[in-house]
N, C-alpha and C positions, 0 to 999 in steps of 0.2 A: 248766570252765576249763582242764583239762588237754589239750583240742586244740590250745591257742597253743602247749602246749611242743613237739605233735609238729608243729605248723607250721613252728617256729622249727625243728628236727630237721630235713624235709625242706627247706629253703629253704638250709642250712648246708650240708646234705650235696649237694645241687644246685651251690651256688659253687664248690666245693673237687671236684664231679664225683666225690663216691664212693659208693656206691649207699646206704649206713646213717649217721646221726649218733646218736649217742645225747647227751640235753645231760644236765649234771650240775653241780652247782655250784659248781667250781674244777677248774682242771685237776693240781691236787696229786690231790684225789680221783680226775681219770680216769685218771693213772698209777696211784693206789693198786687201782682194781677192774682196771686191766688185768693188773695186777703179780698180782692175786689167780685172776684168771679163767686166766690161761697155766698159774699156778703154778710161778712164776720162783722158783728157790732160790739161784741165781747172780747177778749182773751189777755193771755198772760205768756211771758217770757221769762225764762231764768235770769237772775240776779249779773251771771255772768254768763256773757254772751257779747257777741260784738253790736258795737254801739246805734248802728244805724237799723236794728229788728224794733228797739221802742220807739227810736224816730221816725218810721213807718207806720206805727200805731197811731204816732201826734200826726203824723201828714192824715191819715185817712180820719181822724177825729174818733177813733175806734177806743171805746173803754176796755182800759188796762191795767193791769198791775204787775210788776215784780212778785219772783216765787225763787224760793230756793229750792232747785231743781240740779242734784251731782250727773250731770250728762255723758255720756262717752260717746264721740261721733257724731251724735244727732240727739234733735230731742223735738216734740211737738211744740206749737204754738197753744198750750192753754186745751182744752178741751174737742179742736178741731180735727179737723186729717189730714191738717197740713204740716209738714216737716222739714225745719230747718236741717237739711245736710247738708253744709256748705263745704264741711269738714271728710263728708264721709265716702272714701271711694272702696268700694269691695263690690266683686264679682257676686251678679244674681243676688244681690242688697235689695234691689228695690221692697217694698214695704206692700203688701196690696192695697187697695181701698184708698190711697195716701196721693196726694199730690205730694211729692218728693223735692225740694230745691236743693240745686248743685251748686257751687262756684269752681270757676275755671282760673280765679283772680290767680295774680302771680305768687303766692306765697302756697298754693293750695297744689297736690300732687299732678293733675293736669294742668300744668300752669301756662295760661294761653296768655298771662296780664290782666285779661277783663273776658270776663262772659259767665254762662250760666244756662241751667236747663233746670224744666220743671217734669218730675218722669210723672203720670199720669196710668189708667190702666182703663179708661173711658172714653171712646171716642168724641160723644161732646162738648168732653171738659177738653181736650185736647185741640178737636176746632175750636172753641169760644173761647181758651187761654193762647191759641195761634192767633185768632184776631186780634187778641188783646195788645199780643204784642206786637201788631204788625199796624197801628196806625186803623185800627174795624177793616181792615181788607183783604182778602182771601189771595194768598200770596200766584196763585196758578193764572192769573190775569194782571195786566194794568189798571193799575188802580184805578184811572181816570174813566176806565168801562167798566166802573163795577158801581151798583148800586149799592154805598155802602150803609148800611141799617143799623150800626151800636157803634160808639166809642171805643176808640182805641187809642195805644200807647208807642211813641216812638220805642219801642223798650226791645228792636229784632236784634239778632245777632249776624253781623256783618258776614256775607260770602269770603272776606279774608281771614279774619277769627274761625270760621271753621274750617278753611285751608288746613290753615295751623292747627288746628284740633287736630284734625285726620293727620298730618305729618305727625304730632308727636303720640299718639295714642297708643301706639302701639311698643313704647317704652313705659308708657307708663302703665301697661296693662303687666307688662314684665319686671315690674319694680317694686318692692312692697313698701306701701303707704306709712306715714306717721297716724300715731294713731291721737287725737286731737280730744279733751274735753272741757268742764266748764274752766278749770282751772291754770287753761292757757291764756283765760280774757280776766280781766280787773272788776270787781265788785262794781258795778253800774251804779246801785243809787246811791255810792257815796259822790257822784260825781254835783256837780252845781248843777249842771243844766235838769236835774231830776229832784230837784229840793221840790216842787211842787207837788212830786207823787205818794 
């Protein structure tokens, strides 16, 4: 059953034209493994943005700050290569040099309910962000014969979630996008849980 996810993989990474997708099951977790794979200690996030990109900063203990940043589609994490697109679906988009994060969540133009991908253009950030999300285990075997060597993260994306990728993808390759920016989300630090930043 796990060939649909790498189907779904290449058919993503083909639309968006970047050589790797790795899918994963939200895009909160594909910034979390890419945040973990760079090993980012620093960075920063737009003021508006949805709420669970600072809550990822306070899980990994990662110093941060709020920026006032007018985004459309996508925008970086602070100084990295990494990029929140959660928002962003366009043909041959991919970014190069960029770990790219997708959402598939239900409100987002592939709308599978939950999932995500991180498009990539390097094959060892692509193995070592596929183990990440696969529990440290190289998916072409059972785990239980694998010598597994790094930490991983429950974080894959189900054989049925990319059923459904594959079933609707191809309306939504024929459909044109909302186009998404900062000003769809609410000013974040005026909220409580960010009085301490």
């Amino acid at each position: 059953m796990f060939n649909q996810v790498e189907l779904f993989e290449e058919a993503i990474a083909k639309y968006y034209n970047a050589p790797y997708a790795v899918a994963v099951d939200c895009c909160t977790h594909a910034i979390e493994l890419c945040l973990r794979y760079t090993n980012i200690r620093k960075t920063s996030c737009p003021t508006n943005t949805y709420i669970s990109v600072p809550f990822t900063f306070k899980k990994l203990n990662i110093d941060w700050k709020f920026e006032n940043n007018s985004w459309i589609d996508y925008y970086f994490l602070g100084d990295t290569n990494i990029v929140d697109a959660a928002v962003y679906w366009k043909e041959d988009g991919y970014i190069s040099n960029t770990l790219m994060c997708l959402s598939f969540q239900f409100k987002k133009h592939l709308s599978l309910g939950r999932g995500g991908a991180i498009l990539c253009d390097n094959l060892q950030a692509y193995t070592e962000l596929k183990k990440l999300s696969y529990d440290g285990r190289s998916p072409d075997q059972p785990w239980a014969e694998q010598n597994i060597d790094t930490v991983g993260y429950h974080y894959y994306m189900t054989p049925e979630t990319a059923i459904l990728g594959m079933a609707k993808l191809y309306d939504a390759i024929k459909t044109q996008p909302r186009n998404w920016s900062h000003v769809d989300y609410p000013f974040l630090p005026s909220m409580k849980v960010f009085n301490d930043q």
